[in-house]
Every structure is written in structure tokens, then in C-alpha cells.
Short mmCIF file of the C-alpha atoms (twelve columns), coordinates in Angstrom:
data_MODEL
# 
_entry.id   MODEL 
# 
loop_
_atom_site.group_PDB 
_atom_site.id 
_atom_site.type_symbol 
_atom_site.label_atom_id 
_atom_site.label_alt_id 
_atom_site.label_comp_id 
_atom_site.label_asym_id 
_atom_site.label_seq_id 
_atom_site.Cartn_x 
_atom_site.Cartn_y 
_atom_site.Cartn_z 
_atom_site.pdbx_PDB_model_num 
ATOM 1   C CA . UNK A 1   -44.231 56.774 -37.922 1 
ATOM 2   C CA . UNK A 2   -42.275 53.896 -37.914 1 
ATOM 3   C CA . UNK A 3   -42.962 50.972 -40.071 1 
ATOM 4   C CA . UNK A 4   -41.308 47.482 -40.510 1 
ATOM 5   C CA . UNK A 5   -40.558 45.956 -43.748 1 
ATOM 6   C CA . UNK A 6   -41.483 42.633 -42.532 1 
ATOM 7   C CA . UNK A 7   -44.489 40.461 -43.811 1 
ATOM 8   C CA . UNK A 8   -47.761 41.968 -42.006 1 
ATOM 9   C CA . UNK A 9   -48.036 38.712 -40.359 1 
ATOM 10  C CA . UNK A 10  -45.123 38.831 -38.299 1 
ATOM 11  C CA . UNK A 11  -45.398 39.875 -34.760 1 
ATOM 12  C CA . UNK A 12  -43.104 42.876 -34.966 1 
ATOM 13  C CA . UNK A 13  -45.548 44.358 -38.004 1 
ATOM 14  C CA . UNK A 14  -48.520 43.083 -35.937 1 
ATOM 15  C CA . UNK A 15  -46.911 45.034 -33.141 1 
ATOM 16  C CA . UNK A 16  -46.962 48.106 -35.278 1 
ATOM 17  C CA . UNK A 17  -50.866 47.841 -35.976 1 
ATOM 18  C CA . UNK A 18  -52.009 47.083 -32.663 1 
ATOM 19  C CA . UNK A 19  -50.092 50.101 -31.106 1 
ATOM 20  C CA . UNK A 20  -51.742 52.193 -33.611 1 
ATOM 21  C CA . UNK A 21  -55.177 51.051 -32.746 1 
ATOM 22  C CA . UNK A 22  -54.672 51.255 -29.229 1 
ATOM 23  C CA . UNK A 23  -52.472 55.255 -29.716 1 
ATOM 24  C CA . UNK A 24  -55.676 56.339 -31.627 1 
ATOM 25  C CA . UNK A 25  -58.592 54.852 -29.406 1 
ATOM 26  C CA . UNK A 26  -56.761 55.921 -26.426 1 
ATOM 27  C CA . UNK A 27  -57.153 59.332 -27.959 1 
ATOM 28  C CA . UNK A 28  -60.407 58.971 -28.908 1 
ATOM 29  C CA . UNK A 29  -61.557 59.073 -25.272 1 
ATOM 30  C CA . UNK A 30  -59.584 61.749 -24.322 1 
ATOM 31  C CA . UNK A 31  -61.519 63.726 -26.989 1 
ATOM 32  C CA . UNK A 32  -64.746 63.026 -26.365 1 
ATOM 33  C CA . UNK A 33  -64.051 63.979 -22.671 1 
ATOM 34  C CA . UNK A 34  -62.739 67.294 -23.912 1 
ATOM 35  C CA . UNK A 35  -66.224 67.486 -25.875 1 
ATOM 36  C CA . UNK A 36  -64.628 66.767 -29.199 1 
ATOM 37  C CA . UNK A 37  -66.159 64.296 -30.903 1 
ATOM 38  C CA . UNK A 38  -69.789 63.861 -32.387 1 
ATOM 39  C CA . UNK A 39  -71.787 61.079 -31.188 1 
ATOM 40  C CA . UNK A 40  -70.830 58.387 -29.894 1 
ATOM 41  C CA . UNK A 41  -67.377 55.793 -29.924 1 
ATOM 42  C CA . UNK A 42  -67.007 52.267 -29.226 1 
ATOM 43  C CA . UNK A 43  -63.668 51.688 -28.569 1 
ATOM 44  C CA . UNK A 44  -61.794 48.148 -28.757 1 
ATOM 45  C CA . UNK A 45  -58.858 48.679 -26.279 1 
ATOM 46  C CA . UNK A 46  -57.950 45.275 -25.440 1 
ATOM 47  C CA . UNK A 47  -58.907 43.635 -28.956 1 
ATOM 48  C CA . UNK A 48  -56.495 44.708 -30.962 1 
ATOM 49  C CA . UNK A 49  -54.530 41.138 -31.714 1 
ATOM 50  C CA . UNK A 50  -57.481 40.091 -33.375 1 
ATOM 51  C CA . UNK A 51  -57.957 43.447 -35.764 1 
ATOM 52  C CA . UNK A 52  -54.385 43.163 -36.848 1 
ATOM 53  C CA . UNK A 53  -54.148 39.056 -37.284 1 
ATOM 54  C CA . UNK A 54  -57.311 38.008 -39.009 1 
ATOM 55  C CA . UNK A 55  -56.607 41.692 -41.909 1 
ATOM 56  C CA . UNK A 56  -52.706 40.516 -41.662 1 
ATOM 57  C CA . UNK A 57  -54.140 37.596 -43.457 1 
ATOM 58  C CA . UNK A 58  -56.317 38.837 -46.109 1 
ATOM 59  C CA . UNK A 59  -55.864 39.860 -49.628 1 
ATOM 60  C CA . UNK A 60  -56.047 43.627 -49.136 1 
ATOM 61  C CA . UNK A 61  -56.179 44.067 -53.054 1 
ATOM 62  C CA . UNK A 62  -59.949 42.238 -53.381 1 
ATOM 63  C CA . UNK A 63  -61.003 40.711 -50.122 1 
ATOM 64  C CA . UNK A 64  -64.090 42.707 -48.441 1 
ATOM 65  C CA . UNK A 65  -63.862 43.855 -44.713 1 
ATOM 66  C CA . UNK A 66  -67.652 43.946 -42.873 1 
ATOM 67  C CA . UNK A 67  -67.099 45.824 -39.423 1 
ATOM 68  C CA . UNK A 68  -69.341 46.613 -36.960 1 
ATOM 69  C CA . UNK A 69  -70.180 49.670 -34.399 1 
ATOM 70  C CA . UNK A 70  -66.486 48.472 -32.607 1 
ATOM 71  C CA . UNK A 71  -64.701 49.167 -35.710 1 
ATOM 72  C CA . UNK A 72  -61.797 51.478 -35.212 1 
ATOM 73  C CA . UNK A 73  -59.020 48.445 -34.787 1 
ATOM 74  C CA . UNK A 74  -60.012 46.814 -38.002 1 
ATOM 75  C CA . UNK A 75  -60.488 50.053 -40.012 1 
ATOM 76  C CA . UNK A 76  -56.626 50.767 -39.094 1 
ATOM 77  C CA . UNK A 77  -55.398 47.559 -39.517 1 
ATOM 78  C CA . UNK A 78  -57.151 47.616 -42.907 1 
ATOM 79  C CA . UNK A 79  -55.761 51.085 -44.681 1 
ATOM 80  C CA . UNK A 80  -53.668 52.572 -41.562 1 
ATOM 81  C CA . UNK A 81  -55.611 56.147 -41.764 1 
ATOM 82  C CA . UNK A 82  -55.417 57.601 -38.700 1 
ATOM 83  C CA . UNK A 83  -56.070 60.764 -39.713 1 
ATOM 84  C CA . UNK A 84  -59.382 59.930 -41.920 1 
ATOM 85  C CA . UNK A 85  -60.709 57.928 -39.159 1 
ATOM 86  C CA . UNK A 86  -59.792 60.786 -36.121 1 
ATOM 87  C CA . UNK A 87  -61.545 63.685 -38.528 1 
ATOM 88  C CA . UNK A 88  -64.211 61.212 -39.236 1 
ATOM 89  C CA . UNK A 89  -65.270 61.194 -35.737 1 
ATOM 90  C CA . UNK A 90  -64.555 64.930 -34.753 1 
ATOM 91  C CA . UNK A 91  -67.348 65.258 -37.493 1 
ATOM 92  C CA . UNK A 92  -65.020 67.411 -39.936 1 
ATOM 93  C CA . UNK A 93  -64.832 67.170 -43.622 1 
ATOM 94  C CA . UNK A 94  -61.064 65.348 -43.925 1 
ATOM 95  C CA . UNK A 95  -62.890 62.638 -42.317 1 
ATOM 96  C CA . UNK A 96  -62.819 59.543 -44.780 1 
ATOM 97  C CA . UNK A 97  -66.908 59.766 -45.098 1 
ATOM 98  C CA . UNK A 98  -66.308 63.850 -44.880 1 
ATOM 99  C CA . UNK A 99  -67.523 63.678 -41.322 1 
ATOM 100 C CA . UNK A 100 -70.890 62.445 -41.603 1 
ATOM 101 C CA . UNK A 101 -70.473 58.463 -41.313 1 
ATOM 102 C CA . UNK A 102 -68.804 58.952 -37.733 1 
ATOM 103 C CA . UNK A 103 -67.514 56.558 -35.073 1 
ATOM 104 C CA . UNK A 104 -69.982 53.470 -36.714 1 
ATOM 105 C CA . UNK A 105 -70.473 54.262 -40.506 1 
ATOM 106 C CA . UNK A 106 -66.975 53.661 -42.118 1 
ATOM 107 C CA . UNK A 107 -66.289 53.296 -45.787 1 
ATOM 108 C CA . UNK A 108 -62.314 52.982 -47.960 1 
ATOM 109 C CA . UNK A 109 -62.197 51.067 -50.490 1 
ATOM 110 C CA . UNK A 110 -63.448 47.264 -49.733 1 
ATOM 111 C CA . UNK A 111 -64.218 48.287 -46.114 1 
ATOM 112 C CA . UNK A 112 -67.636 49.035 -44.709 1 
ATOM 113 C CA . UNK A 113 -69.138 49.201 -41.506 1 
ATOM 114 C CA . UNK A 114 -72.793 49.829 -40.163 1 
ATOM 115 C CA . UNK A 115 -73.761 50.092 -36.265 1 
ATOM 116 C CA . UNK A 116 -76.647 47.941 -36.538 1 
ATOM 117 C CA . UNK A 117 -76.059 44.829 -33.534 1 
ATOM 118 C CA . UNK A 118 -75.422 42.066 -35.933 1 
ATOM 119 C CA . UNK A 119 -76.901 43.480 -38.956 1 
ATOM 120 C CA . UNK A 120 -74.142 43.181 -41.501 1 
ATOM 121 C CA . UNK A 121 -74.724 39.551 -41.423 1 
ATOM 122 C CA . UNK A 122 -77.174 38.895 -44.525 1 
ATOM 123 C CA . UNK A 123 -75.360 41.773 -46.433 1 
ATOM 124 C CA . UNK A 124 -72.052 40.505 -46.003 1 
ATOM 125 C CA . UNK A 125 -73.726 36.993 -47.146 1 
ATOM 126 C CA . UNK A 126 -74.935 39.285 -50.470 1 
ATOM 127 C CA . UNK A 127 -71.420 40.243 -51.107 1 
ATOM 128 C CA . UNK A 128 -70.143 36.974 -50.843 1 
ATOM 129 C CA . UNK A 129 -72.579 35.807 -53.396 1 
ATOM 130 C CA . UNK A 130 -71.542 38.660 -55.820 1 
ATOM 131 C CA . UNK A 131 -67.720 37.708 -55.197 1 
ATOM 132 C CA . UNK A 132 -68.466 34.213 -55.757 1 
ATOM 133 C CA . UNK A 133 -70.952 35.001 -59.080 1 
ATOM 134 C CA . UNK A 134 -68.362 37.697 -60.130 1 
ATOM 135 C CA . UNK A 135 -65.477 34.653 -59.661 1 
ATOM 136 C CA . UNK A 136 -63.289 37.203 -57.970 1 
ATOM 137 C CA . UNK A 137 -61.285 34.553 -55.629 1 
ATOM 138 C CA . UNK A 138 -62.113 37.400 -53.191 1 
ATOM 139 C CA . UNK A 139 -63.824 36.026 -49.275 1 
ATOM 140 C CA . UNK A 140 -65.820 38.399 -47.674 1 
ATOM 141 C CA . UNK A 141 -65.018 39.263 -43.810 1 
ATOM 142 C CA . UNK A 142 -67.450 40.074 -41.236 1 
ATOM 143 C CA . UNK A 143 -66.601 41.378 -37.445 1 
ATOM 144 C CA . UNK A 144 -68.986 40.341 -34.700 1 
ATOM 145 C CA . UNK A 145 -68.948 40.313 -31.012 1 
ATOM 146 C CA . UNK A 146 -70.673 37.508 -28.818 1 
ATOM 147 C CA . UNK A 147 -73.721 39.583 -28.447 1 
ATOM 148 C CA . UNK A 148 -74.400 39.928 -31.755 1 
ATOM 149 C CA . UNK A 149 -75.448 36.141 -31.945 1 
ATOM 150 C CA . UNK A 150 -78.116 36.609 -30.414 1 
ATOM 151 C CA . UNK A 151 -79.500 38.028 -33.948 1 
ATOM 152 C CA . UNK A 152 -81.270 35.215 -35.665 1 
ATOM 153 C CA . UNK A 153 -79.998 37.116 -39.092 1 
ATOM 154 C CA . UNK A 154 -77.017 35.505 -38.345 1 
ATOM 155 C CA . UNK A 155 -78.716 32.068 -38.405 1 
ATOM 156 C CA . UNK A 156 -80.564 32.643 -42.163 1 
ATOM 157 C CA . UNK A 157 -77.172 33.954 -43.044 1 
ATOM 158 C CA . UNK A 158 -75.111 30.727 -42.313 1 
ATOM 159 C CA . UNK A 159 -77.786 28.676 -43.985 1 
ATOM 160 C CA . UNK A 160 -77.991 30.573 -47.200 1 
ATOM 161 C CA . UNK A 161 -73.986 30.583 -46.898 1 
ATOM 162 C CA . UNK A 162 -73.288 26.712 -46.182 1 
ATOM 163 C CA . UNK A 163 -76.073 25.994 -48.734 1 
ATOM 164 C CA . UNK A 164 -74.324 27.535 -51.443 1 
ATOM 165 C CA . UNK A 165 -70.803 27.556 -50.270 1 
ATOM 166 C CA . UNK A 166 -69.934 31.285 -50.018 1 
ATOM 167 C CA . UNK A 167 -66.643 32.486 -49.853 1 
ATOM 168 C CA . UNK A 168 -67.653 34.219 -46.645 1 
ATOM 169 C CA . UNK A 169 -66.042 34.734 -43.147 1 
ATOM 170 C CA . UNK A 170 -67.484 35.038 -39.839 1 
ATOM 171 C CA . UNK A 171 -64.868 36.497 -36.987 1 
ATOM 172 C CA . UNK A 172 -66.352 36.215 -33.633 1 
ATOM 173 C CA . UNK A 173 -64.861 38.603 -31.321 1 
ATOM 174 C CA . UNK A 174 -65.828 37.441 -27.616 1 
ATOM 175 C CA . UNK A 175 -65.375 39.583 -24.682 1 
ATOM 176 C CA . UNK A 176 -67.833 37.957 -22.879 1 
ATOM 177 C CA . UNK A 177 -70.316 40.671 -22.603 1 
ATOM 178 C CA . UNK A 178 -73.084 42.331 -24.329 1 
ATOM 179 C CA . UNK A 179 -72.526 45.903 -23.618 1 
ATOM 180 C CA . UNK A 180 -72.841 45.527 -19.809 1 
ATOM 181 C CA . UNK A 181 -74.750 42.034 -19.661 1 
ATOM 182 C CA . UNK A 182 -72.280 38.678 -18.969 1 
ATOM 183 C CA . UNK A 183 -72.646 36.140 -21.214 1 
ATOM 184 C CA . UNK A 184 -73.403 33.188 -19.036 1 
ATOM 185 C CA . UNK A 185 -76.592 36.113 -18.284 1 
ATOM 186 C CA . UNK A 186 -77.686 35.945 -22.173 1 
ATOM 187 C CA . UNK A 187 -76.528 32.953 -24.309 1 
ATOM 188 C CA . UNK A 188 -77.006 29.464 -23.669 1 
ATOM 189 C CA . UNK A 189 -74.752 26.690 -24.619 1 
ATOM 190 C CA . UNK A 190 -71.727 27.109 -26.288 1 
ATOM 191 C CA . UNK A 191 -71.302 29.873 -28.835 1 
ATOM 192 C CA . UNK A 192 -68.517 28.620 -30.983 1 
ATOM 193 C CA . UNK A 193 -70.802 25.792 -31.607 1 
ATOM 194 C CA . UNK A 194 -73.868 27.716 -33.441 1 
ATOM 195 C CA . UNK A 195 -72.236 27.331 -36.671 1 
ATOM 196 C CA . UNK A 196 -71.857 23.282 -36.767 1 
ATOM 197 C CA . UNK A 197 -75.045 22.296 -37.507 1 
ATOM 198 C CA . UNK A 198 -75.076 24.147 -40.851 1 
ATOM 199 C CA . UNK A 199 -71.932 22.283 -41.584 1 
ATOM 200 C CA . UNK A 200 -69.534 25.409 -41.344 1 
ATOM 201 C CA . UNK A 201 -66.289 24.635 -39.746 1 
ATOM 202 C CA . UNK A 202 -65.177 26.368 -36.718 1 
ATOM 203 C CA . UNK A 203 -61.178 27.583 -35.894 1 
ATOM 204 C CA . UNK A 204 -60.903 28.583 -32.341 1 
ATOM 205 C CA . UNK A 205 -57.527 30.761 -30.714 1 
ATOM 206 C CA . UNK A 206 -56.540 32.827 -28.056 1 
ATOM 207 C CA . UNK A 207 -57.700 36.722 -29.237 1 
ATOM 208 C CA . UNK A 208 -55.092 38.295 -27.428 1 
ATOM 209 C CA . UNK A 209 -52.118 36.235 -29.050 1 
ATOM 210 C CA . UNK A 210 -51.561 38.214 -32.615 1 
ATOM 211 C CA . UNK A 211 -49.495 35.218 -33.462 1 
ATOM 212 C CA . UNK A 212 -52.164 32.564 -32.375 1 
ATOM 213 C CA . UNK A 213 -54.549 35.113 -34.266 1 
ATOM 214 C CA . UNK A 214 -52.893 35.208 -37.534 1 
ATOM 215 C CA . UNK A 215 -52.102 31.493 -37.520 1 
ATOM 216 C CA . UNK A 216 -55.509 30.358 -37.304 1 
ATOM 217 C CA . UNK A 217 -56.895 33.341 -39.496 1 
ATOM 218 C CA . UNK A 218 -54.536 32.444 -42.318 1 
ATOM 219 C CA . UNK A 219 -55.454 28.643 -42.110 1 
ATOM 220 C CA . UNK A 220 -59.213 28.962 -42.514 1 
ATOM 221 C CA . UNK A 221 -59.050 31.721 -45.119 1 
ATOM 222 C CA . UNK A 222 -56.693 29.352 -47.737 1 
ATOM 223 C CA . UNK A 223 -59.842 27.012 -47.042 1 
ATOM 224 C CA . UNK A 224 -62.349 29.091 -47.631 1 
ATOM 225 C CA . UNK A 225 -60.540 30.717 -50.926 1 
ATOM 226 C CA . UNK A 226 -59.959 27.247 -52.480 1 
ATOM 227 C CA . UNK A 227 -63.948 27.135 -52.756 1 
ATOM 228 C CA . UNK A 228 -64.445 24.797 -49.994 1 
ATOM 229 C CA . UNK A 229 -67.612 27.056 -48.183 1 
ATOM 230 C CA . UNK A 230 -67.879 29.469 -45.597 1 
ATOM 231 C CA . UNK A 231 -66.075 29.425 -42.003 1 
ATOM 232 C CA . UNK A 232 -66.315 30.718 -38.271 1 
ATOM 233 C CA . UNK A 233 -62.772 31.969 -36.499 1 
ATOM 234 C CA . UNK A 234 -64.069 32.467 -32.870 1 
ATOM 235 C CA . UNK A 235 -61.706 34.409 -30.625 1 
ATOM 236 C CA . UNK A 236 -62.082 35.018 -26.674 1 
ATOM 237 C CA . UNK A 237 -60.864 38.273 -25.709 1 
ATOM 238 C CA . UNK A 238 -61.639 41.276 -23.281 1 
ATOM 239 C CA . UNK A 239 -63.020 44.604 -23.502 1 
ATOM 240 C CA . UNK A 240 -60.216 46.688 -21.592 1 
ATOM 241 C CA . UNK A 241 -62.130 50.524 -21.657 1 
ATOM 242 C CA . UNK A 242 -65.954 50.841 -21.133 1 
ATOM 243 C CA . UNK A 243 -68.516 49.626 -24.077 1 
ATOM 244 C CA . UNK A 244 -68.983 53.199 -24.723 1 
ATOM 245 C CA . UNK A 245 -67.369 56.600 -23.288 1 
ATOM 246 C CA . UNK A 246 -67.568 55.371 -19.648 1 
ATOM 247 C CA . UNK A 247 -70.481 53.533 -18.791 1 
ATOM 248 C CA . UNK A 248 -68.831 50.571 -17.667 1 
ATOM 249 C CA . UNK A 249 -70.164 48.826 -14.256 1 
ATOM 250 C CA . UNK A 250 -67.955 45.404 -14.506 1 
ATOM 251 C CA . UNK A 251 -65.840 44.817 -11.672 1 
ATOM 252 C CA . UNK A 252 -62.817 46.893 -11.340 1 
ATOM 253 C CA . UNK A 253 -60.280 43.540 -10.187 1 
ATOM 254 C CA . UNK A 254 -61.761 41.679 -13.212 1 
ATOM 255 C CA . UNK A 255 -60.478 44.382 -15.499 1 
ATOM 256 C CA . UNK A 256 -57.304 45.031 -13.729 1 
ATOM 257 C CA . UNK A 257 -56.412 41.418 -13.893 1 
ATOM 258 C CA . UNK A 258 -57.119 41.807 -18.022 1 
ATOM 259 C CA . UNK A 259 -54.487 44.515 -18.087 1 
ATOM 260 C CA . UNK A 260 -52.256 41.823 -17.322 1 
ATOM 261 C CA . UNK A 261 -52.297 39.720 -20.380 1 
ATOM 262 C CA . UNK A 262 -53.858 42.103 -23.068 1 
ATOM 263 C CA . UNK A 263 -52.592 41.934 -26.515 1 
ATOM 264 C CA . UNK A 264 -49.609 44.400 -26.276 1 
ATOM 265 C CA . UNK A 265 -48.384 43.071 -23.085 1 
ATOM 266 C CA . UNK A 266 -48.509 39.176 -24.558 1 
ATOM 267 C CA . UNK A 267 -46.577 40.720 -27.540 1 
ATOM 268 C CA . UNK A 268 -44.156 42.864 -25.906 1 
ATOM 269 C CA . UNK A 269 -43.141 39.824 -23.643 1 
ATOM 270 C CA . UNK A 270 -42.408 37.968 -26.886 1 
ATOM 271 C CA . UNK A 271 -39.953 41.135 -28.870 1 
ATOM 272 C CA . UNK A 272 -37.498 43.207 -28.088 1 
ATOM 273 C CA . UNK A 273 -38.307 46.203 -25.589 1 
ATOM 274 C CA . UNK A 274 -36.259 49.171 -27.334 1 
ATOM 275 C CA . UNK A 275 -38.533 47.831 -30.756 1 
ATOM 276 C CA . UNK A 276 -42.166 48.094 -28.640 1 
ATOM 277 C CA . UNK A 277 -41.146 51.419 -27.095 1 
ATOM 278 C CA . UNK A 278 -39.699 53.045 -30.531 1 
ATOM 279 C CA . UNK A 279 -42.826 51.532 -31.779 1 
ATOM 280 C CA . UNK A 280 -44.900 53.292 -29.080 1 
ATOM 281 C CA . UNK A 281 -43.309 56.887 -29.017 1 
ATOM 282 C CA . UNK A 282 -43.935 56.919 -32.788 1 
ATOM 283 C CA . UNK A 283 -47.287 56.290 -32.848 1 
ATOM 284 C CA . UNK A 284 -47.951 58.523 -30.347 1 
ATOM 285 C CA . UNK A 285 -45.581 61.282 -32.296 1 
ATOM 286 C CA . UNK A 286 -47.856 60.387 -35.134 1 
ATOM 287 C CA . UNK A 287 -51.630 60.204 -33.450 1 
ATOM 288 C CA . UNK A 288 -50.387 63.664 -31.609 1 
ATOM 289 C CA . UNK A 289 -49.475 65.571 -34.683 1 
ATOM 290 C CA . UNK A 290 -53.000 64.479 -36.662 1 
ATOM 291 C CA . UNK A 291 -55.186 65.989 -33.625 1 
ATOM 292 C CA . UNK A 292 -52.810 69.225 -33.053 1 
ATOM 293 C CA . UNK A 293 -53.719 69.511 -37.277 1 
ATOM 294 C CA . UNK A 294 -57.434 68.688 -37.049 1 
ATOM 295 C CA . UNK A 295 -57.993 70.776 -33.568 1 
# 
């Protein structure tokens, strides 16, 4: 598989992680059609930018990765293991958890994930307190879609956090739905504004620019290290595939119109084309070669 030897935060590495994400979640659903898989798989086609910008960002070393029940994209952009992640959710003992975690229960290294809507809130708070007490100069990361606010953990968690100035990190990924319920159906007000009264400061971007992505990510996260308290990067994005398998009953022109200006098509406007489609036949080489080993 190819790989550039520029900084992860440029667009041609960021290129690299999002067509990985999108190569092995493709595949993912191709599997579990073919009866592969065991359980069940939320994929994040279409959110890629953000997996690969905000983890472009971090200290990989000692900063701690939350994730949630979508967690593919930032598990990859994290360690790149295709193959742990792919064996993982076939349910087979190469998988990184030996095959018993699957699609939602993830751990390598500092990365953890749980499928519980919005439940890694107070523990990522914990860890944040331990980093903090342990004087680490790590931040802790969480993952969250817009739906997940609608937890009131998330509320006691920014208090506690803001109180005692946590080196912790909220990333809001909003695709404006809650499995199959709009948002403008479930939340009032604006989202990206839950976190202001408690003080915490807010960084908003366009989620499907990996550039915009990084640029904010990196920003908040030299803030947040220098001891100055908590933050919130909230990013507006769009679900491309169904919230899980294929129960999806949104309308087909809104998603067709999102396949217009989805992460790899914003990127691949900005680099070369023979880069993005070496890029692509790699990946695919590379994704192809894991299942053909694991099948």
C-alpha cells in the first residue's frame, strides 16, 4: 500500500487515510451482504475528513482516542490496521480484540471504543482527570455524533470538565440525523452552542474539508495541551451509506446531491488525479488481499 512521507497533516497523507477508511467500509458492506460478518456495522462513508484531520493532529505516542459505535474511520486513521479491524468484525481470532469486541468494542493501544449512544462521555472525562493527575501533557479525544447530545451525561461531563479544566476533547460529528430521525425533528436550538455556558470554547469547520478539519483540530488541541481547559470541535458532515447495513429511508436526491461534495471528491479536486487514483488502486490491492487471507 502506498504511503507518503509527508507530515500526516497534509492533504496528500490525509488523502491516504480517508481512502483507506472508505476501501475498508466499502468492504465491510459487501461482507455482511455475503453473510460475513457478526453483528452488526456502522459504517462512516462520507465522514472520513474528519477521522483523518482531528487524529492527524494528535500526539499518537500519549494522547487517548474515545470512539463510538461509528468507529471504523478513526480506528484506521489512528493505527492503520486494516486487517485487525476486518478480522475483528468477521468475528475471527486475528481480530485486534480476537474477534469478540466486533464492529463497536475496539481496543490498540490508547484507543477504545464502546457502542453505548453517548456513553463514553463521563469515562473519557475520568481519563482526562488521570492524564491531567498523572501530568502526562496527554488530551483525551472523544467521537460523538449530533444524536448523542441528546445524553444529559454529556452535560455532567462538561461541567465536571470546565470545572476542573481537563485536558479533554469533545469532536462533534454532525450528519444531521439520529439514525433515521432529522435533527430539526429532535434537538432544539443550536447544537454547537451546548457547550458555552460551561465556559468551554467551541471551533467550528466544514467536516468534509480534511484541510479545514486539521486546521481547526490542530488549533484547539495546542489550547487545550497548554492547560487552558477542555474544548468542543463541531463538524457538519453527511452520512453517505445507511446508519446500519441498509436501513436507510432518507431521500434518495438528498444523498445523491452529498455524493457531490463528500470528503474524497473535495480532496481529489484539490491534488493531483494520477496521486488519488494510485492512492485508490492501492488500497483496494491492499483491503482485497486482507479478506482473500481472512476468507
Amino acid at each position: 500500500m502506498l504511503k507518503t512521507l509527508e507530515n500526516r497533516g497534509s492533504l496528500r497523507a490525509m488523502y491516504e487515510t480517508m481512502a483507506l477508511i472508505r476501501a475498508v467500509e466499502t468492504s465491510l458492506l459487501d461482507l455482511f451482504g455475503k453473510g460475513k460478518l457478526r453483528g452488526t456495522v456502522h459504517t462512516g462513508i462520507g465522514q472520513e475528513a474528519i477521522a483523518a484531520g482531528v487524529i492527524a493532529a494528535l500526539d499518537l505516542d500519549r494522547d487517548v482516542i474515545c470512539s463510538n459505535h461509528r468507529g471504523h474511520g478513526h480506528y484506521l486513521a489512528y493505527c492503520g490496521d486494516a486487517k485487525g479491524l476486518i478480522a475483528e468484525i468477521m468475528g475471527l481470532p486475528q481480530g485486534v480484540c480476537r474477534g469478540v469486541g466486533g464492529s463497536q468494542h475496539l481496543h490498540n493501544r490508547n484507543f477504545y471504543s464502546n457502542g453505548i449512544l453517548g456513553g463514553m462521555a463521563p469515562v473519557s472525562v475520568g481519563m482526562a482527570m488521570a492524564e491531567k493527575t498523572a501530568k502526562s501533557g496527554a488530551i483525551v479525544v472523544q467521537f460523538a455524533g449530533d444524536g448523542a447530545l441528546a445524553e444529559g451525561a454529556f452535560y455532567e461531563s462538561f461541567n465536571i470538565a470546565a470545572l476542573w479544566k481537563l485536558p479533554y476533547l469533545l469532536v462533534v460529528e454532525d450528519n444531521g440525523y439520529a439514525q433515521s430521525t432529522p435533527k430539526a425533528l429532535e434537538q432544539a436550538g443550536r447544537l454547537a452552542d451546548r457547550p458555552k455556558p460551561f465556559g468551554i470554547p467551541v471551533a467550528e469547520a466544514d467536516g468534509n474539508d480534511a484541510e479545514a478539519v486539521y486546521e481547526a483540530a490542530e488549533a484547539l488541541i495546542e489550547r487545550i495541551r497548554s492547560g487552558e481547559g477542555p474544548g468542543v470541535l463541531y463538524y457538519t458532515t453527511y452520512r453517505l451509506a445507511p446508519h446500519s447495513k441498509g436501513d436507510d429511508i432518507r431521500d434518495k436526491q438528498e444523498i445523491a446531491d452529498a455524493w457531490t461534495h463528500e470528503p474524497m471528491v473535495r480532496a481529489r479536486n484539490k491534488l493531483p488525479s494520477e496521486f488519488c487514483d494510485a492512492v485508490d488502486q492501492s488500497v483496494a490491492a491492499h483491503v482485497r488481499d486482507i479478506i482473500e487471507a481472512l476468507a
